[in-house]
C-alpha positions in Angstrom: 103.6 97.3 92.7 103.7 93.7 94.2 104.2 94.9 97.8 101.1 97.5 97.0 99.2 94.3 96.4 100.3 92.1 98.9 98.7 94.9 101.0 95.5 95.4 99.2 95.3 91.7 99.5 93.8 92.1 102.9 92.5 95.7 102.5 89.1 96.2 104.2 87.7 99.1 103.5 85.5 98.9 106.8 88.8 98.9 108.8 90.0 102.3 106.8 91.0 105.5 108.6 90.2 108.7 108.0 90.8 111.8 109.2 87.6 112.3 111.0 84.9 110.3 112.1 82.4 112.2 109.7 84.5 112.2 107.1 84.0 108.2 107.2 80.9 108.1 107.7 80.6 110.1 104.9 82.9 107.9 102.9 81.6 104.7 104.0 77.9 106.0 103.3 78.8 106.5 99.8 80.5 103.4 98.5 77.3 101.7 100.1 75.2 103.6 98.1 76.9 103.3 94.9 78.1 99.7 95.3 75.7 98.5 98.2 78.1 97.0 100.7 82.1 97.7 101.7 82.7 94.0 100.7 81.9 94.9 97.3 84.3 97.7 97.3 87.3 95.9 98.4 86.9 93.2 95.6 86.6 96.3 93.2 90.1 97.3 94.7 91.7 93.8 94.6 90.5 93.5 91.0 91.7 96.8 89.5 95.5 95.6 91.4 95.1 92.3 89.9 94.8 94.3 86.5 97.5 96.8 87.0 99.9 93.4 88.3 98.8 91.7 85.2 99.7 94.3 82.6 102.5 95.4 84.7 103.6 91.0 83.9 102.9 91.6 80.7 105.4 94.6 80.5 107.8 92.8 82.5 107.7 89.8 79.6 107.6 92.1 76.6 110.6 94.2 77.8 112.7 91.4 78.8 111.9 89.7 75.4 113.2 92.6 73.7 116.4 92.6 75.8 116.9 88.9 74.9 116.5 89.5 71.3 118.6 92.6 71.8 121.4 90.7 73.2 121.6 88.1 70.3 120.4 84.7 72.6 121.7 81.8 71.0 123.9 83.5 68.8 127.5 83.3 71.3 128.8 79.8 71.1 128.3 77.5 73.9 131.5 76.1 76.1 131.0 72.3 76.6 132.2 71.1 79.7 134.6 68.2 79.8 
């Protein structure tokens, strides 16, 4: 997921291939119409993949939480160096 969005971080939909020149035309006509400019379309993109990243953070935390807990942190006796 972060390399996804290290991409999408300088996505421009304007600079998008397609597999013909109609079909992006065609493409590039709609998200105008619908969201009335490209620019607006790739902040749309970078904020959904700044959602997905932070839940994905928020997974990342929860899970390792549990694994801590799991694994009885605190609970071994510490070695003191001399």
């Amino acid at each position: 997921a972060l390399e996804v969005g290290k991409k999408i971080k300088s996505l421009q939909v304007a600079k998008c291939e397609a597999t013909s020149e109609k079909d992006k035309t065609d493409i590039v006509e709609y998200i105008i119409s619908e969201l009335g400019s490209l620019e607006r379309m790739d902040k749309q993109i970078r904020a959904a993949m700044s959602e997905m990243l932070m839940r994905n953070l928020a997974n990342v935390e929860r899970a390792t939480g549990s694994l801590v807990d799991s694994l009885g942190e605190g609970s071994a006796e510490t070695v003191d160096e001399e």
